[in-house]
N, CA, C and O atoms as a GROMACS GRO file, in nm:
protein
  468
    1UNK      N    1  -3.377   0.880   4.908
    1UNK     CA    2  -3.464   0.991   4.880
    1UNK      C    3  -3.593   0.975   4.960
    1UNK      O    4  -3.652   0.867   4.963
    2UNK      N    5  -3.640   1.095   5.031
    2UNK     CA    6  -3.766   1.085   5.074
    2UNK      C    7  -3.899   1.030   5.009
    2UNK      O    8  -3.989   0.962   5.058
    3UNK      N    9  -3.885   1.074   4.903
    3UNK     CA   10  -4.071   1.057   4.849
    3UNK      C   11  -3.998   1.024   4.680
    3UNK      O   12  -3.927   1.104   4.619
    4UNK      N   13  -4.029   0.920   4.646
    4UNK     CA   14  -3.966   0.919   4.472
    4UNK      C   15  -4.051   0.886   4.376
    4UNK      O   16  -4.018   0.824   4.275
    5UNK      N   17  -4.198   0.937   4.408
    5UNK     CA   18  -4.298   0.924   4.323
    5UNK      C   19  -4.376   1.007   4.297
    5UNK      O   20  -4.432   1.066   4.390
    6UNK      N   21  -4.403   1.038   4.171
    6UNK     CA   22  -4.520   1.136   4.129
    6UNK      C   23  -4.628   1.071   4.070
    6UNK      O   24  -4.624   0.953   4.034
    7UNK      N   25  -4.743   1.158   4.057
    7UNK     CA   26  -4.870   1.099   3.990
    7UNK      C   27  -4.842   1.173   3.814
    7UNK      O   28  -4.938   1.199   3.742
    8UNK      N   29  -4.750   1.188   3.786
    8UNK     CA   30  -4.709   1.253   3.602
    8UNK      C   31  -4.732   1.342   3.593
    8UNK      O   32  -4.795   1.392   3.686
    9UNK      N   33  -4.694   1.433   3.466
    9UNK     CA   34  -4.722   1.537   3.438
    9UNK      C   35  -4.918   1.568   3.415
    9UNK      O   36  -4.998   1.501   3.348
   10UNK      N   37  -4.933   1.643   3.466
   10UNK     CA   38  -5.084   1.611   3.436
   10UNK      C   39  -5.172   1.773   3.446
   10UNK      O   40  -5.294   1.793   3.443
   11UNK      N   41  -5.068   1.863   3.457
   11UNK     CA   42  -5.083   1.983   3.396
   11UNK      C   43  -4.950   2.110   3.350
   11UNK      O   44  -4.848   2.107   3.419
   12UNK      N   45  -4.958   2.184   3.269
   12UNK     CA   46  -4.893   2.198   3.184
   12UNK      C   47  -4.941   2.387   3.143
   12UNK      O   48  -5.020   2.420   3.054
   13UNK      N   49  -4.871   2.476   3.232
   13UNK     CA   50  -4.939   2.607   3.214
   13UNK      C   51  -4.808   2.712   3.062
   13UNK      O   52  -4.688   2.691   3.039
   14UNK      N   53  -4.874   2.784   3.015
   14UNK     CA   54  -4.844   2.839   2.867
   14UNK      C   55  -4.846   2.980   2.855
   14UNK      O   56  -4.934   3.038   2.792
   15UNK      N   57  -4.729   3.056   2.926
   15UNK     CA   58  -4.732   3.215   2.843
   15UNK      C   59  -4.796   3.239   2.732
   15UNK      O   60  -4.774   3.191   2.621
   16UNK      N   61  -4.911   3.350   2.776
   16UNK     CA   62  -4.981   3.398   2.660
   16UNK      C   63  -4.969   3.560   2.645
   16UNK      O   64  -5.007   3.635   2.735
   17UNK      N   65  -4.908   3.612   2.512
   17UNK     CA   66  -4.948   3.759   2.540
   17UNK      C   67  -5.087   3.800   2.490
   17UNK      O   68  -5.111   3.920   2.507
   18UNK      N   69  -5.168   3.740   2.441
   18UNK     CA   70  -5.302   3.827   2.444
   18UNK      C   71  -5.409   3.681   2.514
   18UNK      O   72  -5.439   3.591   2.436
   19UNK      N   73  -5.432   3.677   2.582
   19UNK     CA   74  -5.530   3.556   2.614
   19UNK      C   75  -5.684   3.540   2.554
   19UNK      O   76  -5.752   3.437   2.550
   20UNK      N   77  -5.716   3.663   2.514
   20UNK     CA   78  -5.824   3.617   2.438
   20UNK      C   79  -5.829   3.521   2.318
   20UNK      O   80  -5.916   3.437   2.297
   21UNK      N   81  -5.719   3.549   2.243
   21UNK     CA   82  -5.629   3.539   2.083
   21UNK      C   83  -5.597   3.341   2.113
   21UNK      O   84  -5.615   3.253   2.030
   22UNK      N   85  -5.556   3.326   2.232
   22UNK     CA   86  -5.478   3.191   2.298
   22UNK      C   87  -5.589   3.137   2.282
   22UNK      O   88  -5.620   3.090   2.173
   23UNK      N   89  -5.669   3.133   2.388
   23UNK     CA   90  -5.816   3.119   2.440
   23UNK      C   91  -5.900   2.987   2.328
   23UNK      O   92  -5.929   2.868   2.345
   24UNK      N   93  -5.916   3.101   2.198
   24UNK     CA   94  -5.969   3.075   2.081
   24UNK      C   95  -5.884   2.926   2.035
   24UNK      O   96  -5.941   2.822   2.003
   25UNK      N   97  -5.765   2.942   2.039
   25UNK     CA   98  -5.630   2.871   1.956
   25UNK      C   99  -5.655   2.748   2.073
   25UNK      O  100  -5.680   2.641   2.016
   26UNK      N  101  -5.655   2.741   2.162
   26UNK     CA  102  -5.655   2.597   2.309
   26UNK      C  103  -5.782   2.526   2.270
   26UNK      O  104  -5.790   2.406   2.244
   27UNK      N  105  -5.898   2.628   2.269
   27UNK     CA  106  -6.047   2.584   2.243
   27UNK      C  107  -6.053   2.494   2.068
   27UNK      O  108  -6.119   2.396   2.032
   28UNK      N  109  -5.999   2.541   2.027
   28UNK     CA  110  -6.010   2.470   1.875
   28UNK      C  111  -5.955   2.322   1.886
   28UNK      O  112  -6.010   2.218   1.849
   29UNK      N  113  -5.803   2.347   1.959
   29UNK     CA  114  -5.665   2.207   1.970
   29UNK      C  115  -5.734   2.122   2.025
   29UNK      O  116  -5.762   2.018   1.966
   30UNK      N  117  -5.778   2.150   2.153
   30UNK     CA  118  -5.856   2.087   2.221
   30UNK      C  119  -6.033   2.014   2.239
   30UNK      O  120  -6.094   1.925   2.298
   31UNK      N  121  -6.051   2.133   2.136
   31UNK     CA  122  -6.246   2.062   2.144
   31UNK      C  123  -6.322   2.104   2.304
   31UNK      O  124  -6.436   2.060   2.308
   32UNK      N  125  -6.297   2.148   2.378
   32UNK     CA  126  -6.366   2.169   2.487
   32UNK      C  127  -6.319   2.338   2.545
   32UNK      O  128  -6.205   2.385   2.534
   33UNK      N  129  -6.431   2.405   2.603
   33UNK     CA  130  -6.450   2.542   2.668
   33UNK      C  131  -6.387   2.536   2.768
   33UNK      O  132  -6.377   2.429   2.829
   34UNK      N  133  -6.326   2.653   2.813
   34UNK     CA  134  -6.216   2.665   2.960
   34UNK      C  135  -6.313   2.572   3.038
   34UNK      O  136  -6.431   2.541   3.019
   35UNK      N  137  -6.230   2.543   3.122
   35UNK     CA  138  -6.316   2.498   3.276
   35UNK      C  139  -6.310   2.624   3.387
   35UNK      O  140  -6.387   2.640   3.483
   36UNK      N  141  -6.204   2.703   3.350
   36UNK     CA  142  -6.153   2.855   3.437
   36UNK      C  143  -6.135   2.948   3.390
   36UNK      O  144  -6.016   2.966   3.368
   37UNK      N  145  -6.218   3.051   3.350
   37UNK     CA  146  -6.190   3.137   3.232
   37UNK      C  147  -6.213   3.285   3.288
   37UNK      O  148  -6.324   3.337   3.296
   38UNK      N  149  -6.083   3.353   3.327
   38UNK     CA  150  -6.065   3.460   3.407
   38UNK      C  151  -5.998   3.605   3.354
   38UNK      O  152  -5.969   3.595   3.235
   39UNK      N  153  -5.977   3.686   3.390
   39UNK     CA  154  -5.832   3.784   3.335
   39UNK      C  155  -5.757   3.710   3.287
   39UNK      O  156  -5.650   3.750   3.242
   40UNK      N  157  -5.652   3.695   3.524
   40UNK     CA  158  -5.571   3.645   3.512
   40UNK      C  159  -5.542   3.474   3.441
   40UNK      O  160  -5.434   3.453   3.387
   41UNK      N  161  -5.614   3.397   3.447
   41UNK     CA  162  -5.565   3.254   3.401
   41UNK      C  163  -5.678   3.180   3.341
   41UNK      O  164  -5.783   3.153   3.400
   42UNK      N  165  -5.650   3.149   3.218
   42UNK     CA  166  -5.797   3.028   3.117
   42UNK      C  167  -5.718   2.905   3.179
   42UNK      O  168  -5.596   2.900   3.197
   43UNK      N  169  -5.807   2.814   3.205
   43UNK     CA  170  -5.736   2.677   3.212
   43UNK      C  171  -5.866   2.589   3.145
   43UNK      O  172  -5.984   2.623   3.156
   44UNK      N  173  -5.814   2.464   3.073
   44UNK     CA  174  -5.877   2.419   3.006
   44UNK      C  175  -5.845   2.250   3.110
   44UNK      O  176  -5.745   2.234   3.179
   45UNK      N  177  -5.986   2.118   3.091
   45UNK     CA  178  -5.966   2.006   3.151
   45UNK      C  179  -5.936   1.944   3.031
   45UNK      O  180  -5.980   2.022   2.947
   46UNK      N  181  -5.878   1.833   2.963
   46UNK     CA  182  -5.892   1.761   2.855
   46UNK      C  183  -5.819   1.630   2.899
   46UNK      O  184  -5.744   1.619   2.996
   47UNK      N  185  -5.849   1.546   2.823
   47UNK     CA  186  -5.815   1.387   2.805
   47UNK      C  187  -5.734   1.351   2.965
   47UNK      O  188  -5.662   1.254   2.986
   48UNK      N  189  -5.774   1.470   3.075
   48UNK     CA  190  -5.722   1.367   3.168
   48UNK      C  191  -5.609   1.475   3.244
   48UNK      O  192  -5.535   1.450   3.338
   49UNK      N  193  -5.625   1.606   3.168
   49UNK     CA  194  -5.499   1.687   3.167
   49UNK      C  195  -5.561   1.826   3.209
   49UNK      O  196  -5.684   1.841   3.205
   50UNK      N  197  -5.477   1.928   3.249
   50UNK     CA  198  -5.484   2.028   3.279
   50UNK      C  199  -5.396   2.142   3.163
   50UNK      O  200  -5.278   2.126   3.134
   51UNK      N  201  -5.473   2.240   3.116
   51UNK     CA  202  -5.377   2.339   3.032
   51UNK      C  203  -5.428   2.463   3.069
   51UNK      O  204  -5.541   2.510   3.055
   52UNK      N  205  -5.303   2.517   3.129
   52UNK     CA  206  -5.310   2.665   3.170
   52UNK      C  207  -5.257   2.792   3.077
   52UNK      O  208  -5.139   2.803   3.044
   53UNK      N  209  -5.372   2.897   3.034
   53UNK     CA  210  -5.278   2.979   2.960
   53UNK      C  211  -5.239   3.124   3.059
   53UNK      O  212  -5.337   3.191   3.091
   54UNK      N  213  -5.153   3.154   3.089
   54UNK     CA  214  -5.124   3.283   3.152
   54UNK      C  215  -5.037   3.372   3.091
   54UNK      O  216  -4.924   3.356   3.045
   55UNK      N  217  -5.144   3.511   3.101
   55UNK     CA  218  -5.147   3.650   3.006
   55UNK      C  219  -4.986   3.659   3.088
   55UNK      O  220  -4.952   3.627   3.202
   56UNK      N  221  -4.917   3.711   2.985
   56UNK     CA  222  -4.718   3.802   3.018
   56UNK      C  223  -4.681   3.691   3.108
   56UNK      O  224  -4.616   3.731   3.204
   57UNK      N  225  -4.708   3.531   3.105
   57UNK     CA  226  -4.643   3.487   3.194
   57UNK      C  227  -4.650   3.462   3.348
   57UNK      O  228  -4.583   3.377   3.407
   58UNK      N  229  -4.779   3.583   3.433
   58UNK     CA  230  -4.821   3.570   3.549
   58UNK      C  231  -4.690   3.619   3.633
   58UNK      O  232  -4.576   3.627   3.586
   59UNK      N  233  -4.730   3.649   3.766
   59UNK     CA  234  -4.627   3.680   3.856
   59UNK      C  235  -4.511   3.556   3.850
   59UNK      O  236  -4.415   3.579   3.923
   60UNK      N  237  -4.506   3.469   3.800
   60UNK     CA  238  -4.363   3.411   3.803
   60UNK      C  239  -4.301   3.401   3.712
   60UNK      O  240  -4.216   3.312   3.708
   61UNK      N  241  -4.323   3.510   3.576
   61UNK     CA  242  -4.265   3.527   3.476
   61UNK      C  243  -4.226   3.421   3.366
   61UNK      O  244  -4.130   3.425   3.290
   62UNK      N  245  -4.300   3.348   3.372
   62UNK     CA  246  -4.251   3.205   3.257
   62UNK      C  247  -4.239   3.262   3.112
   62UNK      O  248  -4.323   3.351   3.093
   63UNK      N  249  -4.179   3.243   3.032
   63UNK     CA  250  -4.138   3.278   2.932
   63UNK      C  251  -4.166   3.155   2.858
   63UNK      O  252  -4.244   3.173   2.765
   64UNK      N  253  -4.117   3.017   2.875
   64UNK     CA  254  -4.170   2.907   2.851
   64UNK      C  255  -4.309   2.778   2.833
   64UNK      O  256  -4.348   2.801   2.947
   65UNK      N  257  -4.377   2.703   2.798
   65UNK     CA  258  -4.461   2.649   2.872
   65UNK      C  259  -4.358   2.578   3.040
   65UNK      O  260  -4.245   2.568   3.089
   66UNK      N  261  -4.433   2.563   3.051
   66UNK     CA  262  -4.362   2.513   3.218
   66UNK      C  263  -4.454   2.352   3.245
   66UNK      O  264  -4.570   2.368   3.207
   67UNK      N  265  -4.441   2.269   3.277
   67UNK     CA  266  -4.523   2.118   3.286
   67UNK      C  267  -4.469   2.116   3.465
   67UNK      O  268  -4.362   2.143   3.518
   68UNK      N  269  -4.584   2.076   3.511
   68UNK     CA  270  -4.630   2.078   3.654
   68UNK      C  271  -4.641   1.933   3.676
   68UNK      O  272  -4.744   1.888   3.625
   69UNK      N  273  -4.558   1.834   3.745
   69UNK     CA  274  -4.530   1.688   3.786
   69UNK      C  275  -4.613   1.740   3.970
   69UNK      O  276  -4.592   1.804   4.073
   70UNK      N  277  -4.725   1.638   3.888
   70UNK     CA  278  -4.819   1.606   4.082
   70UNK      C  279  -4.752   1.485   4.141
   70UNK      O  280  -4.731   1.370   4.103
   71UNK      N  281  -4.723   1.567   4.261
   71UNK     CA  282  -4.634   1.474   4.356
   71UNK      C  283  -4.709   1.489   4.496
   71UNK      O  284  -4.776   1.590   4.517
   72UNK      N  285  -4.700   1.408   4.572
   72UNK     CA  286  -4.788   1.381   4.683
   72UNK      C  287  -4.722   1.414   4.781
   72UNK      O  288  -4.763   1.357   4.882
   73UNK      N  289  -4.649   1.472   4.796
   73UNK     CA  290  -4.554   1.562   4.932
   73UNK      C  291  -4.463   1.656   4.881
   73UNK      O  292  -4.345   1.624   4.864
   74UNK      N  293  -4.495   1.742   4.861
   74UNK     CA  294  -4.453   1.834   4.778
   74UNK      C  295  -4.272   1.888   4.836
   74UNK      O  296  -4.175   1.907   4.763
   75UNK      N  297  -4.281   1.902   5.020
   75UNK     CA  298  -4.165   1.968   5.060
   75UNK      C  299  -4.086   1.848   5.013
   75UNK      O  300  -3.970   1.877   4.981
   76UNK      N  301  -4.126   1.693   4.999
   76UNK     CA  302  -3.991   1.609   5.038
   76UNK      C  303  -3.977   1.584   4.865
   76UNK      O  304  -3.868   1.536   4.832
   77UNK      N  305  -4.036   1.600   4.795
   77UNK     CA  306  -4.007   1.649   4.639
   77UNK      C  307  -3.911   1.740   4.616
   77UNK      O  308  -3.822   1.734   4.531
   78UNK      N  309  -3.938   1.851   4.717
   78UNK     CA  310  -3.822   2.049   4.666
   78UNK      C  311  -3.692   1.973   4.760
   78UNK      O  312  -3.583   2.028   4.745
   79UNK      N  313  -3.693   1.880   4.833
   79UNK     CA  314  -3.570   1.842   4.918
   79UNK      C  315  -3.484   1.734   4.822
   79UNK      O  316  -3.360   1.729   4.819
   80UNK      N  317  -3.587   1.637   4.732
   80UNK     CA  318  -3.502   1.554   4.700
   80UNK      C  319  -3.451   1.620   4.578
   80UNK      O  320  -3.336   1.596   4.541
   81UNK      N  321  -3.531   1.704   4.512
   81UNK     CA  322  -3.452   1.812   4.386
   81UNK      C  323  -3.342   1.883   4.434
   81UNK      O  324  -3.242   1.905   4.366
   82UNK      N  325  -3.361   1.925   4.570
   82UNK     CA  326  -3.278   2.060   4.595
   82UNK      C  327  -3.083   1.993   4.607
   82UNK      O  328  -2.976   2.045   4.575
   83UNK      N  329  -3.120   1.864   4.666
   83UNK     CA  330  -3.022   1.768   4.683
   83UNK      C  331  -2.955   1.783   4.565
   83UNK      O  332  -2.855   1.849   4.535
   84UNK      N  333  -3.028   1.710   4.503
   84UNK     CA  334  -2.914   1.696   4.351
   84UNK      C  335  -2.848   1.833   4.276
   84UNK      O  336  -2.744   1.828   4.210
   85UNK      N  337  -2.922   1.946   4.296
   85UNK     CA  338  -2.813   2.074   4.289
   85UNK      C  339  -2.925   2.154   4.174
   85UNK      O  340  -2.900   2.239   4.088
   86UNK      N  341  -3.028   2.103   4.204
   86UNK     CA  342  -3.174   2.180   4.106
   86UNK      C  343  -3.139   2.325   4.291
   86UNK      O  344  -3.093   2.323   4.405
   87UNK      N  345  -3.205   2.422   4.190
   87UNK     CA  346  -3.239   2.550   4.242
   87UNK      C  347  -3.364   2.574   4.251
   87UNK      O  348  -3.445   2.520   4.176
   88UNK      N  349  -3.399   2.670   4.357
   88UNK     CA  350  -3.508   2.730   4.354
   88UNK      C  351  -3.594   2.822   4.284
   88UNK      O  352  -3.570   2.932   4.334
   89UNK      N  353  -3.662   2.830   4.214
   89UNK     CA  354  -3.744   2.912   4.097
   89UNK      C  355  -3.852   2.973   4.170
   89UNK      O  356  -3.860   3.096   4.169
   90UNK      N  357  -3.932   2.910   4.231
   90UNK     CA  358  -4.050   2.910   4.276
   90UNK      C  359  -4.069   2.872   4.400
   90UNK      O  360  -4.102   2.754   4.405
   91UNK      N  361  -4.059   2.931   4.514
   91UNK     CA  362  -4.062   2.847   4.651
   91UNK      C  363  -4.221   2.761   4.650
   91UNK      O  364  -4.314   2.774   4.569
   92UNK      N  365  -4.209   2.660   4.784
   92UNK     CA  366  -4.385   2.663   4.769
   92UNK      C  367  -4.490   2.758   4.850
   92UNK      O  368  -4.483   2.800   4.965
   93UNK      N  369  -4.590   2.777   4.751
   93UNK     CA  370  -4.665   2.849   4.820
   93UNK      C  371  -4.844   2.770   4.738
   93UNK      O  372  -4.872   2.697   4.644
   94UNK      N  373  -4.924   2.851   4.855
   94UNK     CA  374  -5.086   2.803   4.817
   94UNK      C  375  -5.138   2.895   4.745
   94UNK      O  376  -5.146   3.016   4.767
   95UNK      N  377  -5.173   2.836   4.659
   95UNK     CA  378  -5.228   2.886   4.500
   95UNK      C  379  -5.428   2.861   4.537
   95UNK      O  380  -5.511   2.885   4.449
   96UNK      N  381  -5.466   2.812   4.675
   96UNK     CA  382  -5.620   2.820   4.692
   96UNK      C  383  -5.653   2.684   4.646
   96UNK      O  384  -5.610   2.630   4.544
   97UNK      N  385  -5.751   2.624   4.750
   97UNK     CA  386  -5.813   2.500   4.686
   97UNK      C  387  -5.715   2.367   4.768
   97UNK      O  388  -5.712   2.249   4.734
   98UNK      N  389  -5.660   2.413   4.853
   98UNK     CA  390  -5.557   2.304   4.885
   98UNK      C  391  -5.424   2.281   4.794
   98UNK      O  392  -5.335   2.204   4.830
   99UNK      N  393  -5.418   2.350   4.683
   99UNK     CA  394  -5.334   2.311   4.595
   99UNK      C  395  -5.212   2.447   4.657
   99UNK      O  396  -5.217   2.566   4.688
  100UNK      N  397  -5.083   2.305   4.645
  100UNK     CA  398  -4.974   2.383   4.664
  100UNK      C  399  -4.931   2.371   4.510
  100UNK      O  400  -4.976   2.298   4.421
  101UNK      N  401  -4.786   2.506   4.510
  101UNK     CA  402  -4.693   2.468   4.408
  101UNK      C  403  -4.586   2.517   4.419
  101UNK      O  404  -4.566   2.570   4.528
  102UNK      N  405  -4.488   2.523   4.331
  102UNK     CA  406  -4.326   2.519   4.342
  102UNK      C  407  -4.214   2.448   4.186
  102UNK      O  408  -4.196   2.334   4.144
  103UNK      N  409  -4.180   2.541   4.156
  103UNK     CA  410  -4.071   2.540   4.054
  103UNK      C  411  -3.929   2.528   4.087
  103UNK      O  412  -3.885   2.598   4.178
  104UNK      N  413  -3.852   2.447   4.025
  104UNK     CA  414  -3.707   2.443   4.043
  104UNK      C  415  -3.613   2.420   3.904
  104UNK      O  416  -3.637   2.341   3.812
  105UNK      N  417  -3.526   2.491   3.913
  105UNK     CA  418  -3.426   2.471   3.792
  105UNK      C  419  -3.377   2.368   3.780
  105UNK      O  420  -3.378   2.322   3.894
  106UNK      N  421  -3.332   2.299   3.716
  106UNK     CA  422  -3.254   2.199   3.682
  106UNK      C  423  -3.116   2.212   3.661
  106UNK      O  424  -3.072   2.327   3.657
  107UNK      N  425  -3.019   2.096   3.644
  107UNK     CA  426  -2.873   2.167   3.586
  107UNK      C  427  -2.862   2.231   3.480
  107UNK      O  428  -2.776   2.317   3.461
  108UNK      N  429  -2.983   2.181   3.363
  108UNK     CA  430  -2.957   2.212   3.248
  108UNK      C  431  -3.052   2.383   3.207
  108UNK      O  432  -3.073   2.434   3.097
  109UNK      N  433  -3.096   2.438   3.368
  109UNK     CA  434  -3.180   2.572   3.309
  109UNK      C  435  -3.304   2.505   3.282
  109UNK      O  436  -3.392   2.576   3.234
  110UNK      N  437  -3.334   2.375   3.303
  110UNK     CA  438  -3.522   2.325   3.243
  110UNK      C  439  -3.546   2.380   3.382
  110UNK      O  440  -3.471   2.367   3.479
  111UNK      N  441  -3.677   2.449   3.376
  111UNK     CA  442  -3.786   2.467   3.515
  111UNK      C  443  -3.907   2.361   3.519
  111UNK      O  444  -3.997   2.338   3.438
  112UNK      N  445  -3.870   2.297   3.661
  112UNK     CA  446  -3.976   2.169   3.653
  112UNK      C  447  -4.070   2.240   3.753
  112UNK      O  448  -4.040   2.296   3.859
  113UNK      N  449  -4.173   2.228   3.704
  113UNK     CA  450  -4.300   2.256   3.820
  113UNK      C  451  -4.338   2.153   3.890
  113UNK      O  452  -4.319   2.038   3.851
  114UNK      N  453  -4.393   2.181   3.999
  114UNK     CA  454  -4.447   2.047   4.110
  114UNK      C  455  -4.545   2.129   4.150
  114UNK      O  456  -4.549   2.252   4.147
  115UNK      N  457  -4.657   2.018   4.202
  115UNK     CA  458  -4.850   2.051   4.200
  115UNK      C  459  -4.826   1.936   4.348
  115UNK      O  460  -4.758   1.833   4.344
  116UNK      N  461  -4.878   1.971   4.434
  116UNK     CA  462  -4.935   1.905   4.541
  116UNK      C  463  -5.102   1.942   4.561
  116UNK      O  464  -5.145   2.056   4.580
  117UNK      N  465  -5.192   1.806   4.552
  117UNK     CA  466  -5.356   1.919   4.551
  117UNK      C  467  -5.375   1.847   4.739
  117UNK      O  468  -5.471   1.880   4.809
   0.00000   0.00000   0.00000
């Protein structure tokens, strides 16, 4: 395998249908005010972690929470997934800030996210 290491799960984004309603509910769990607090996306920093809430899911439709594994080469990550017979969900693309990203199915239907910053 090209690259067989990640830096962990270390953010973790959350279909919300009303984000104000979420907002309130993250801010309480958590103890601390967004760090990104927009329309489209609240994201909160905590213990080390990243939590994203996105209103209907966002243009890539998550229905799920979705957990985002930071990996430090992101294409030879979607190559060594794509190998084992994971699918494409999410091609990669730049999300701003240097940060790439990219989703892939699993055998079992899990969608794993991957974060390159």
């Amino acid at each position: 395998m090209a690259d067989s290491g990640t830096k962990g799960i270390k953010t973790v984004l959350h279909p919300v249908a009303d984000l104000e309603k979420a907002k309130a509910v993250y801010t309480a769990l958590l103890g601390v005010e967004p760090a990104t607090d927009g329309p489209f996306y609240v994201g909160f920093d905590a213990a080390g972690q990243h939590i994203g809430l996105v209103p209907g899911g966002g243009p890539q439709g998550m229905t799920s929470p979705v957990a985002y594994w930071h990996v430090p080469d992101i294409e030879a990550k979607l190559a060594d997934l794509l190998a084992t017979g994971a699918t494409v969900k999410e091609p990669v693309r730049d999300v701003g800030g240097n940060r790439l990203v990219a989703a892939v199915t699993d055998l079992d239907g899990n969608v794993l996210g991957l974060i390159q910053d």
